[in-house]
Structure formats: structure tokens, C-alpha cells
N, C-alpha and C positions, 0 to 999 in steps of 0.2 A: 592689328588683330592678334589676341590672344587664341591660340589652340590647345587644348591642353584632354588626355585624356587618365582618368584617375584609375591604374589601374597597380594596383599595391604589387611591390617588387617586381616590377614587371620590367626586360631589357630596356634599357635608353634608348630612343631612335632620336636624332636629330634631324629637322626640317633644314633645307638650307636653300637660298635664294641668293641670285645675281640682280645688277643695278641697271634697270634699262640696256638689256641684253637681248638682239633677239634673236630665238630661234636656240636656245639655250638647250641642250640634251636631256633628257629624264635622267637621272643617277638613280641608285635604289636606293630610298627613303627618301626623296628631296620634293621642292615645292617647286612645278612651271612658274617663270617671272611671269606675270599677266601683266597686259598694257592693257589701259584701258581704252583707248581709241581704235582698236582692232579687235576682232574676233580671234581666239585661240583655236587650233587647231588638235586635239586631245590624240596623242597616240595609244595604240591596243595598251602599252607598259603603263601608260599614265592612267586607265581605264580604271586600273587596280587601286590608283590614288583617289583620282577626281571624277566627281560625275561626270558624265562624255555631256556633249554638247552643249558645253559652255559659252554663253556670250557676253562678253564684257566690252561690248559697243560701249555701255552706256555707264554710269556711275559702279564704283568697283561690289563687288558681292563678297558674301563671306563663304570661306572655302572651308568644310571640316572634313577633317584626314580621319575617315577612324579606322586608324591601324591599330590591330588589337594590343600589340606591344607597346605604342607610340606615349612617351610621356612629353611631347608638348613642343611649342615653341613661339618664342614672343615676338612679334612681329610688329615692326613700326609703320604704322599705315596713317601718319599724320599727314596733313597737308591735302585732304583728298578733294574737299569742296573747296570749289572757288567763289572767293570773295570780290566784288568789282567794288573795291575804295580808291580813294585817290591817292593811297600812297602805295606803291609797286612792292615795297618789302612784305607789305601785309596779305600784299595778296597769297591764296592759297594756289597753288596749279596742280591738276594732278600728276599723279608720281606711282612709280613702280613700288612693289614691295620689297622692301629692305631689312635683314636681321641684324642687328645690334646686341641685343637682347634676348636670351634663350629661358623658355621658363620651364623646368626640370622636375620638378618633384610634385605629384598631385595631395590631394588631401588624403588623409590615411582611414580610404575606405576599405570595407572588405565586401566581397565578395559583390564588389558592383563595379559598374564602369561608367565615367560621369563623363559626358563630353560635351564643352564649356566652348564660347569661341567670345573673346573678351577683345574692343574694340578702343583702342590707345589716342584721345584727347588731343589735339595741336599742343604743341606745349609753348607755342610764341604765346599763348591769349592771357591778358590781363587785366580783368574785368574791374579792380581796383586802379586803373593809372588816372592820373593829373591830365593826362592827354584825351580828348574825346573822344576824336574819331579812334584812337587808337582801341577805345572802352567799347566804343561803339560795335567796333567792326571783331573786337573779341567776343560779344555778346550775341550777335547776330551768328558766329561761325562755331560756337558750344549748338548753338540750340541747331543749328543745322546739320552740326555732325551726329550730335545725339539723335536728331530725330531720322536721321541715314540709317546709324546702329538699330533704331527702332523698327525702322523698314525690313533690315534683314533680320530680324528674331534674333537678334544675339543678346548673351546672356548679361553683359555688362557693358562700362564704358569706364577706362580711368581716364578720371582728372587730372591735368595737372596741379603742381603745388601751387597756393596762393603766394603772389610776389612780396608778399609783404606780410607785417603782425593784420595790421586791419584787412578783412575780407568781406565785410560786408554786404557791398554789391555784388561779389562772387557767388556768396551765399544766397542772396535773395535772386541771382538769377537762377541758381542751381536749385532753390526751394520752386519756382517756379515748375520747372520742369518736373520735378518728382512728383508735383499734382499732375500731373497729365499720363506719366507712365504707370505701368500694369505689373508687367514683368522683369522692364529692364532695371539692373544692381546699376548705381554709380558708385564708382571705387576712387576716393579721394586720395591721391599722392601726397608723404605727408615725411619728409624724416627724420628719422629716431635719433632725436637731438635733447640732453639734460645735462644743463651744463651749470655752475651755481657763476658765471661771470653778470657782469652788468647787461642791463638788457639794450643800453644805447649800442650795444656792441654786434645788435641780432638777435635772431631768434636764441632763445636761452632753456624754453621746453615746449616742444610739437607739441605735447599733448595736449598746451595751454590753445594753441591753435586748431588742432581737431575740434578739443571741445568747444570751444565760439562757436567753429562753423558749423556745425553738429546741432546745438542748439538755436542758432539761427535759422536750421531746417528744419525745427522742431521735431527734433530727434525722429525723424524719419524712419521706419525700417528698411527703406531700399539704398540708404546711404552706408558705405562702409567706407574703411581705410585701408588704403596696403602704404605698407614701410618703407623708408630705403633706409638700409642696414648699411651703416657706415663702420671705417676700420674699426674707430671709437667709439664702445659702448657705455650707457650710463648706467648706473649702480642697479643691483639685481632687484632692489626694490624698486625702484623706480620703470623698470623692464616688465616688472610684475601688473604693475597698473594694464599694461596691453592685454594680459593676459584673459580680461572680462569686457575689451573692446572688440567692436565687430570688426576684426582684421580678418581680408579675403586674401591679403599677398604679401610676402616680404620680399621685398627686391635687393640682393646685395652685389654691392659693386665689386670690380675684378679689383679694386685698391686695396679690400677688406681682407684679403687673400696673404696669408703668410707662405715661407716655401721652407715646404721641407727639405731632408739630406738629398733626397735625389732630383733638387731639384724640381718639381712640382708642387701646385699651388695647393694648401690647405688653411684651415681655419686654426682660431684660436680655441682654448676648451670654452670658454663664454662664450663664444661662436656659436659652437657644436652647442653648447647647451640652448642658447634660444633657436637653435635652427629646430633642432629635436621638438620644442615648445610648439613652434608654426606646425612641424607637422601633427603635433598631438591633438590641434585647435582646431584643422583643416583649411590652414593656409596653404597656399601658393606660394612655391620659391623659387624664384624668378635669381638667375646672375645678369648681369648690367656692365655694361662697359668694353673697355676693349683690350687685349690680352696683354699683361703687364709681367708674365712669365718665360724667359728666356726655356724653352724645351728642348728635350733632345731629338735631334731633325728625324728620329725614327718613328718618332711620334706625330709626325706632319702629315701621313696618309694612313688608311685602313688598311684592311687584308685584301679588299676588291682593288685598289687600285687609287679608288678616290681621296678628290681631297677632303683633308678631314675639317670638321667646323672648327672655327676659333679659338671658341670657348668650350671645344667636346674637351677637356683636362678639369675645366673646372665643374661641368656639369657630372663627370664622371665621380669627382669627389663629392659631390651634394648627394649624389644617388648611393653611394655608399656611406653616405652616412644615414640616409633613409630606413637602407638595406641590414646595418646594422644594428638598430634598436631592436628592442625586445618587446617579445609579440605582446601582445596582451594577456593577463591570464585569462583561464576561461571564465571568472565569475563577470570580470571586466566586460568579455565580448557576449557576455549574454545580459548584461544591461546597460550593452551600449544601447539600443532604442530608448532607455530613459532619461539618455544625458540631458539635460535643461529641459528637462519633460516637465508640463506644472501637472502635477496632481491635487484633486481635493484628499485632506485627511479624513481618513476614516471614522466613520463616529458607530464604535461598535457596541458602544453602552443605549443607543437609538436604534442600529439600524442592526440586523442578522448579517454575521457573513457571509459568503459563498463558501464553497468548497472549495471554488482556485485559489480563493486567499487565504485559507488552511492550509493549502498544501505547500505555495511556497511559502510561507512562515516556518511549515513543518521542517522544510530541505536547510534551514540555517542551522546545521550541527551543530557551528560555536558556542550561539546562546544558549542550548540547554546542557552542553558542555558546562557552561558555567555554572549556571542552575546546579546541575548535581553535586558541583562543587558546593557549591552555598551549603547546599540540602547537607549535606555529608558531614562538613562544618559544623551545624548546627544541631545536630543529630549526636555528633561526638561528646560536644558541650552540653549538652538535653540530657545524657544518657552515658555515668561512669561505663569506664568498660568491664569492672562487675558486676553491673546490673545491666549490664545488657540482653542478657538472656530472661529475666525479670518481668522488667517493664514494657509497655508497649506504649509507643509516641505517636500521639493522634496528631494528625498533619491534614489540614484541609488547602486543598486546587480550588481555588473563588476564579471562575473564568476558565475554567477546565479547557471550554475547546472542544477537539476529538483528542487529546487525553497527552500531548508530549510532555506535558509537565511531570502529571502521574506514574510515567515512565521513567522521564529525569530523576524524576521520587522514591520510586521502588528501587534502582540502580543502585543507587545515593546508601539506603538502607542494606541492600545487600552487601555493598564496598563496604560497609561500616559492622556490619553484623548486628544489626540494630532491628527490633520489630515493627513494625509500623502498621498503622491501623488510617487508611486514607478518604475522605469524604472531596469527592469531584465536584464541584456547584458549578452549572452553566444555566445560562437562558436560556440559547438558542436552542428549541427544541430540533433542532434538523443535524445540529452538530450533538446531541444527545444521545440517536438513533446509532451514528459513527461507534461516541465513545458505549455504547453497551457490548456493540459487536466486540472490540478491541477487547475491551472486561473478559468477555465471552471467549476470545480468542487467546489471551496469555492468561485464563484462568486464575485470574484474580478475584475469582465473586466472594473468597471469602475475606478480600483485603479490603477493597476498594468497594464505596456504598457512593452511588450515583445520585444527585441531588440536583432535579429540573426545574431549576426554580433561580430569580434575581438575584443576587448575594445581599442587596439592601433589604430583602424581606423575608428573608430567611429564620426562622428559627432552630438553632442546634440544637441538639438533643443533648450534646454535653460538650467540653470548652477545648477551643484546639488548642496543643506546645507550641504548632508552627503552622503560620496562616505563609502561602505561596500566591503570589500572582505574576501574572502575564499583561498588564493594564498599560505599561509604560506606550505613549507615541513620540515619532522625532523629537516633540519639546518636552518631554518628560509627562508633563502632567497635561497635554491638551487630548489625552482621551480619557479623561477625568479619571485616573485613578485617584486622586485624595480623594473623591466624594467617595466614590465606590469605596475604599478602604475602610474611611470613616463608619460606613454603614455596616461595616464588615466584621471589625475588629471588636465588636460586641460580643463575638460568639470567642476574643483570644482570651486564652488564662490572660491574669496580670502581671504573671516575669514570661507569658508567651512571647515568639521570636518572629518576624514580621520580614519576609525575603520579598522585595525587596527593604530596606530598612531608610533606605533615603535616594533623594534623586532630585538634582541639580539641575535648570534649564541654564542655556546660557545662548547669546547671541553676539555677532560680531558685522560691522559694517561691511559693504560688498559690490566694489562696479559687477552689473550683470546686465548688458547691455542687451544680450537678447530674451533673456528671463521679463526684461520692463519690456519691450518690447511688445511678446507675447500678449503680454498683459493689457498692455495700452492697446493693443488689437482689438479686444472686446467693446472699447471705447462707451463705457461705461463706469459706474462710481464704485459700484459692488464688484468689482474684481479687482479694483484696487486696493480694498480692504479685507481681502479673503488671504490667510494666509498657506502657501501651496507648499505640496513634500516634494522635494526637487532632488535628482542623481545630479547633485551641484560639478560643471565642468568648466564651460567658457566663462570661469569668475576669476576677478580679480581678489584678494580677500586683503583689507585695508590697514586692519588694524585688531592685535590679537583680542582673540573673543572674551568676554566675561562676562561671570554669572549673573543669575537674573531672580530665579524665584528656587525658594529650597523648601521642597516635605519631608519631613521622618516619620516612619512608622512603626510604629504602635505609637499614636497620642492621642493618649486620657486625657488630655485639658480639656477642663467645661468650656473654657473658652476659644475655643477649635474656630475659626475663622480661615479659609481657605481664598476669600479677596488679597491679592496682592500688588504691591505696588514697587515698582523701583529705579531709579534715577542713574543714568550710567555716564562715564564720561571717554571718550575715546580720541591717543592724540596719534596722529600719521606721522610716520617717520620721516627724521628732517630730510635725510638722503631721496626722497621716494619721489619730491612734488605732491602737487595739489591732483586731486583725483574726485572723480562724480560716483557719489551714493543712490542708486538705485532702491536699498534697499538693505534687509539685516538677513541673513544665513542664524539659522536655530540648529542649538542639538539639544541633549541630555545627558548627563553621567551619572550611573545611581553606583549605588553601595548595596550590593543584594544582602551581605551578609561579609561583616572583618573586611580583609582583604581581597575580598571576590569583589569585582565590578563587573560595570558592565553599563558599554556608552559608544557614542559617535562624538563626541565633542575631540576634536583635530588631534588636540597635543595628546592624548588618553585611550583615543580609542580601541577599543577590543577588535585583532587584526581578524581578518576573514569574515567576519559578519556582513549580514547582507539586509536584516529583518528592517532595519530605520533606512531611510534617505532623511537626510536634512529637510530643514521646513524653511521656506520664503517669504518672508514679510514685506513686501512692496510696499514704496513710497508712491503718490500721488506723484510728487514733485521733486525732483533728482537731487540732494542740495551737493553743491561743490563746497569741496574743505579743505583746507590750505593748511600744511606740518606745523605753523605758527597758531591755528586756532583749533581748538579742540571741537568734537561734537559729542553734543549733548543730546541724550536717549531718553525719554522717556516710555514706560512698559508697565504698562494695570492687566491685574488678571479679577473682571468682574464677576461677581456670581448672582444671579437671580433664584428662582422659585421654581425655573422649569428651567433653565439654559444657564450656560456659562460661556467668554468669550473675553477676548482679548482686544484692548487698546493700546495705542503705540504713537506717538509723535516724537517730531526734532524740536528743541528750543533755539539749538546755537549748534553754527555760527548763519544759519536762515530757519527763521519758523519755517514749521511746515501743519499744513491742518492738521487737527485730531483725526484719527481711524478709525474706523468702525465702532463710532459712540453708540452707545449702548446696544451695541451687536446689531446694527441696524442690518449688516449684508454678510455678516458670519458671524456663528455661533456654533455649541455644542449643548445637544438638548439629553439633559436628564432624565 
């Protein structure tokens, strides 16, 4: 049994138990040995621990400690059911509980307390052997210990690791069982093995074996992996592929452990950096094994008297490295709720927005930061600075809003000493109500002339220098700003200046284990083809991103065509292994004006912005890609008469079906 309670920075307590001991004293923080053939006797001391009136006559129960400080501890409780076969080594007897194994560090939640009690597999079973009964009687003692865990409501069960490359029958037993559970997680023991030697020689890379068995339980969602984190780690890329698997634990062994000057066990900096990863993912970090550090005997008991646990030097260094990371900012912990959150994209050329989604769009300084930049830019260029007292620069807001652009504008103009004559166009008559009051209120009625009305059917009264908008979604162009522009740019002079000026979509392949997941939940065809805005986190990202569809603005061409099409090729790094695509991760980077941008795409992005999350493209069907074969992308952007919508398939190195042909389950309506 795993116990573990997730309580961010919070003191270390260590559990500690004796081996068929009886009658063993309460210590402060420790676990009564329970026999299971006897009734426990709970003292007042223990009362504070265990629920009182305990009885474990009968098959063992699971014990949760929740001490408010307590971060955990990993308990070997194999061997509990009994098997009657006819070979005596197989048999299972039951058995006291024993620590081996300490699990130290919870998931890096805040302001919650999670308490987990995770139940540890026999590790003799090997549902793949040559042997029958041996197959036999490992099959028969999974399903009876899992269905024990199931009895007591506990939250998980690990597995042990498969004896071998073929798992097969492991997998189609363990596929069996996860049809039948509700709540309980199975955590597959699996280790972080990438090694480029011959494969006669052994396992050469786990992940090759996760995913078999992974796919042989048809990607489950109650199936995860915990690691064992060996001294030897394999290339950062190849580490990176974890990064978008559903890892619930990394277990590292006391071998893993280097020693520092004084003597005490620490890691290495690749250590430290994938332990940092587990906690940023909300893995469990489990130490394993038995102490391989000569200590100084001062550090053999506590300040009480007691003895101290084993492994309290090493757990002591995991938790400060915990302890140590740096908090989150605050824009971070106010959209943690949206990490792998799928959201549908807003369709604000169809639908009115709210007022919550004004305001926070409002709260992203950055962007209009940039914006005034552009504006300011463009205004200098528009307007010598002896004639600036002269002229006056008609600048039309297409998409006004409740008015920040107008604001960015006016700013932009006054930095610049420029005059400006400004025309607002919105739809939304509800956000129009907003921007009169604001007019009304920074007394600009004799700047700013408000226009409630489409920008596609607008007619100007006279032609703008500088046409402004705010149209961009995470893929640049999927809340139709080219339409909307197109319709727009009628009312720009012909050397008028067009902010933004251009804008890049691009996509890049992506393990996102629980993004497809989510998805596959629905268990329908139309959520497979909808593509969602996601605060992209538990991803792995495969292979660097590249573009996909580009507009510029102002184009006069008669032959304006906003259908696009385009073929991408993407190769995985040789170092990395083979890794499963879920799916393609979207951004945008445009050019508002020169040197001013303004984007989410990884390498580029504008720091501190908040207004895009990335956009998710899900595959139907996961394809595995191996550093030696490239994948092939294919990306149509269709347009119709009343809608527009995106198509998407793999050709190589596995077809995979067309997407949402002819917008059959998403679109964006005109």
C-alpha cells in the first residue's frame, strides 16, 4: 500500500514499520505492524493515527494516516492473498507489512490535500511464462489482488514490470480487468531504459514496451506508468517523450544516488532536472531500495530518541529539492485550472461575446502594449514630424470591443504627437453600450465616432491610413480574420497600413496522452474532429513546429482566395526513440506592423501574454513514428458560402482517416 498525502512544502514525516513483531510500541509518526490472524488492540497514542477499533481477523485493510504534515510512504504489501497451486514457492501466505520503499514527495498541488492509498502488485506473477501453472496461478492472483484493492476503495494498484519484450497475455489480462473497474488507476512498473545497443541483449527502450502494452488495452484511461529511474539516464530527448505520458510515479533507486563532500546521498543535475519535471507533471516520487550510504552515526536517531528510517537522508534530499523550486508565477497559478483543459474556439464573427470574456482579454497588458507600439510606428511613418501638427490620421478599430484597442490608439497618438481622427466598428450591440460609456467617460466624443454595425457591411464615409484589428485566434486565422479583413479593407486608402499586416499559423506533432483521452471520453466521431484551445502541459512536443498557412494585409488581388492547402514533413530526433502522435499542438505569429509582433508559437513568443492558449488537433487514431521515418501532415483550410473549417490527415509512416470532411462536426460560420 501506497499512502501518500499531497500537501505542497509541508514537513517530512516518515511511516515506519517492524517485520512480524508483536506487540511493537507506538513511536511518534509510525505505523502499528498488523497481523492479520489477530485482532489489533489501538492505544489512546495510536487513536491520533488509526481509526480505534480495528479488526484485521480477516483479509488485510487499507490504513490512511492523514496527518496534516504526513508526506507519505510506500508500503510493500505483496504476497497477501493466498494461492492453493501445487507448487509451494507460488504460493502466496499472508504477511505483515514491510517498508522497503518510501514514497516522499506528493504532486505539486496547491492549496489542497489529496490522500491517495495505492496498493503494490506481487511482483513474482508472470502472465507471459512457457510455464502453465506458473501463468496460470499469476493470472488467477493479479485478478484477486486487484479485486481485494477494489474492495477496499483504494485509489490504485501497481503492476509489476512485464518479464519480458512480449506482454501480451499480461496485457489482455490487465485489459480484462480495467473493463470491470470504475475508479481503481492501474499503474504499470516500467524502467526508464534508452539505450541504442542490440535488442538480443534486452530491453533497448521501455517506452517501446509501455506503448504495446498500452495499446493492447486500448489506450485505456485508468491505465498509467510509474518509472523506475535508474543511475543511467537516457538522452533529454528521449526523457522528453514521458513528458506527455500518463506517469503517476517515478520510483528511484538508492544506486541512483551520488555522495556528496559530506558524505550524504544526492543526485545528479539531470537527476534534479527530471525529478523537478515529475513534480511539475504531478508525479509521485517514490526512493526504492536499501541504503548504499555510509552516514555519520549522528544521524542514525532524531531529537526524540528514536530510531531514524533508512532511507530518512534520502527522502530528506528529494524533499528539498521539492522545496526548492520556484513557485509558480502568478499568471501561472491562476491558469492552472486550464492545464489540458479542451476548450471549444470561440466563434466571435457568429456568436456575441460575454462581458467575462472582455474583461479577461481586457487584463493582457502585453498585447496592447504591443498594439500601441505598431500604432505609434505607423503613425510616425503616416505622418512627417512637420506635419504633424497639420494632418490628421483617420485610423479605423474593425472589432472595437468595449474600446482597448481605441485606447492603445489614442496612447500610440499622443506618444507620437500625432492627430487622430478614430472610427470604432463593432457588432456586438451589448459591447457597444460599454464602449459609448468609455467615449463618454475619457471625453473623446470629439475623437472617436462609434459605428454599430458588421465591418463586412459597412459603408465609410471616407477612407481609413490605418485599418486596426483584434480578429487573430490561437491558429491565427480560425476566427476568420481574412474573411472579415477582406470585407474590410474596402473602406483602406491604397498605400493605407493594415495592423496586423500578416500572420503565420503553424503546427507541430505532440504525445498528449490525456488531451486524447479526454477526447476519446466522448466516444464519439465529432469530438474527434473538433479542434480544441488547450493551456498545453502534460505534452510531450516531438518534433519542432512549422508553418502552415500565411495571410497579409491589405490584399488587392482580384484573385483573393482564402482556401488553403499544405503538405508538411516532420523528422524525430535520432537520439529521442519512437514516440505515439496523438495529435498536432497550433499557434500563430503575426507581424502587426515592422518589427512589432505578436504570437504564441514556442520559439517566438511574446513573453507574458495570456489572451491565445494553443489549439489541439486530435487524431482519431494515435500513429507511432520511429526517428528513421518521417511524418507526413497533411492541413486544408476549406471555405464555403456560409462556413469555413479545417481538414487534417497523416499519409506516412500510417494513413490515418480524413477529418472533419467538409466540416461535417466543426466549423466556423460566417
Amino acid at each position: 500500500m501506497i499512502t501518500s498525502v499531497a500537501n505542497a512544502r509541508s514537513q517530512l514525516r516518515i511511516l515506519k514499520t517492524s517485520r512480524r513483531r508483536k506487540n511493537t510500541p507506538f513511536l511518534p509518526h509510525m505505523m502499528h505492524i498488523l497481523r492479520w490472524d489477530q485482532p489489533v488492540t489501538v492505544s489512546k497514542k495510536a487513536e491520533l493515527i488509526l481509526r480505534p477499533s480495528i479488526d484485521v481477523k480477516h483479509p488485510p485493510v487499507s490504513l490512511k494516516v492523514p496527518w496534516l504534515n504526513a508526506l507519505g510512504v510506500f508500503v510493500d504489501k505483496a504476497k497477501q492473498v493466498s494461492v492453493h497451486r501445487t507448487r509451494s514457492h507460488r504460493r502466496a501466505s499472508p504477511s505483515s507489512l514491510t517498508v522497503h520503499e518510501a514514497l516522499v514527495i506528493p504532486p505539486r498541488v496547491h492549496h489542497v490535500s489529496v490522500l491517495i492509498s495505492i496498493r503494490k502488485i506481487s511482483s513474482w506473477i508472470d502472465l507471459d511464462s512457457e510455464d502453465e501453472v506458473l501463468r496460470m496461478d499469476s493470472e488467477t492472483t493479479l485478478k484477486q489482488e486487484i479485486a481485494w484493492a477494489t474492495h477496499l476503495s483504494l485509489q490504485a494498484c501497481l503492476l509489476p514490470t512485464p518479464k519480458g519484450t512480449s506482454c501480451a497475455n499480461y496485457a489482455r489480462c490487465v485489459n480484462q480487468i480495467l473493463q470491470g473497474l470504475t475508479t481503481l488507476q492501474l499503474w504499470l512498473r516500467v524502467p526508464l531504459v534508452k539505450s541504442d545497443g542490440d535488442a538480443s541483449e534486452g530491453l533497448t527502450d521501455s517506452w517501446e514496451l509501455w506503448n504495446s502494452f498500452r495499446l493492447l488495452c486500448e489506450h485505456d484511461s485508468k491505465l498509467s506508468v510509474a518509472l523506475d529511474v535508474m543511475s543511467t539516464l537516457p538522452s533529454e530527448t528521449s526523457l522528453g517523450r514521458w513528458m506527455g505520458e500518463s506517469v503517476r510515479a517515478a520510483i528511484i533507486s538508492t544506486d541512483s544516488f551520488l555522495t556528496n563532500a559530506r558524505g550524504y546521498p544526492c543526485l545528479s543535475k539531470r537527476h534534479q532536472k527530471l525529478v523537478a519535471g515529475f513534480f511539475d507533471h504531478a508525479a509521485q516520487v517514490v526512493v526504492s531500495g536499501k541504503p548504499v550510504h555510509n552516514l555519520p552515526k549522528a544521524s542514525d536517531s532524531n531529537t526524540e530518541g528514536t530510531q531514524r528510517h533508512p532511507l530518512r537522508s534520502y527522502l530528506d534530499y528529494v524533499a528539498y529539492l521539492f522545496q526548492k523550486m520556484e513557485p509558480l508565477p502568478e499568471q501561472e497559478r491562476i491558469e492552472l485550472g486550464y492545464r489540458d483543459f479542451l476548450q471549444a474556439p470561440l466563434q466571435p464573427l457568429m456568436d456575441n461575446l460575454e462581458a467575462q470574456t472582455y474583461e479577461t482579454f481586457e487584463r493582457d497588458s502585453t498585447k496592447y502594449i504591443q498594439y500601441q507600439r505598431a500604432v505609434a510606428k505607423a503613425l510616425v511613418d503616416r505622418v512627417p514630424d512637420e506635419k504633424a501638427s497639420e494632418l490628421t490620421t483617420v485610423l479605423m478599430v474593425v472589432g472595437a470591443g468595449r474600446g482597448p484597442l481605441v485606447r492603445a490608439s489614442l496612447q500610440a497618438a499622443e506618444e507620437t504627437n500625432r492627430k487622430l481622427k478614430v472610427y470604432a466598428v463593432e457588432k456586438n450591440p451589448n459591447a457597444v453600450v460599454t464602449l459609448h460609456n468609455l467615449v463618454k467617460l475619457e471625453g473623446w466624443e470629439g475623437i472617436v465616432t462609434i459605428i454599430s454595425c458588421d465591418m463586412r457591411f459597412w459603408n465609410a464615409s471616407e477612407k481609413a491610413d490605418i485599418l486596426v484589428s483584434e480578429l487573430l485566434g490561437s491558429f491565427g486565422d480560425n476566427e476568420l480574420s481574412p474573411e472579415c479583413l477582406d470585407g474590410a479593407q474596402r473602406f483602406l486608402k491604397p498605400d493605407g497600413i493594415s495592423i496586423p499586416s500578416s500572420y503565420t499559423s503553424f503546427i507541430q506533432p505532440v504525445t498528449a496522452t490525456k488531451l486524447y483521452n479526454d477526447v476519446k471520453a466522448h466516444k464519439d466521431l465529432a469530438h474527434f474532429e473538433t479542434p480544441y484551445v488547450v493551456k498545453l502541459h502534460s505534452v510531450a512536443k516531438l518534433a519542432p513546429s512549422q508553418s502552415v498557412f500565411t495571410f497579409t494585409h491589405p490584399n488587392f488581388s482580384t484573385k483573393a482566395n482564402n482556401q488553403r492547402y499544405k503538405k508538411l514533413h516532420f523528422n524525430l530526433p535520432s537520439d529521442g526513440g519512437s514516440a505515439l502522435v496523438h495529435g498536432f499542438a497550433g499557434y500563430f505569429d503575426s507581424v502587426l506592423y515592422k518589427d512589432v509582433h505578436l504570437g504564441i508559437e514556442p520559439t517566438t513568443a511574446t513573453p507574458n501574454m495570456f489572451s491565445w492558449f494553443p489549439i489541439f488537433f486530435p487524431l482519431r487514431k494515435p500513429v507511432e513514428v520511429h526517428p528513421d521515418s518521417p511524418l507526413e501532415v497533411h492541413f486544408w483550410r476549406c471555405c464555403g458560402s456560409s462556413k469555413v473549417w479545417y481538414e487534417w490527415s497523416v499519409s506516412s509512416p500510417t494513413p490515418t482517416p480524413m477529418h472533419n470532411t467538409n466540416g461535417r462536426s466543426y466549423w466556423v460560420g460566417l
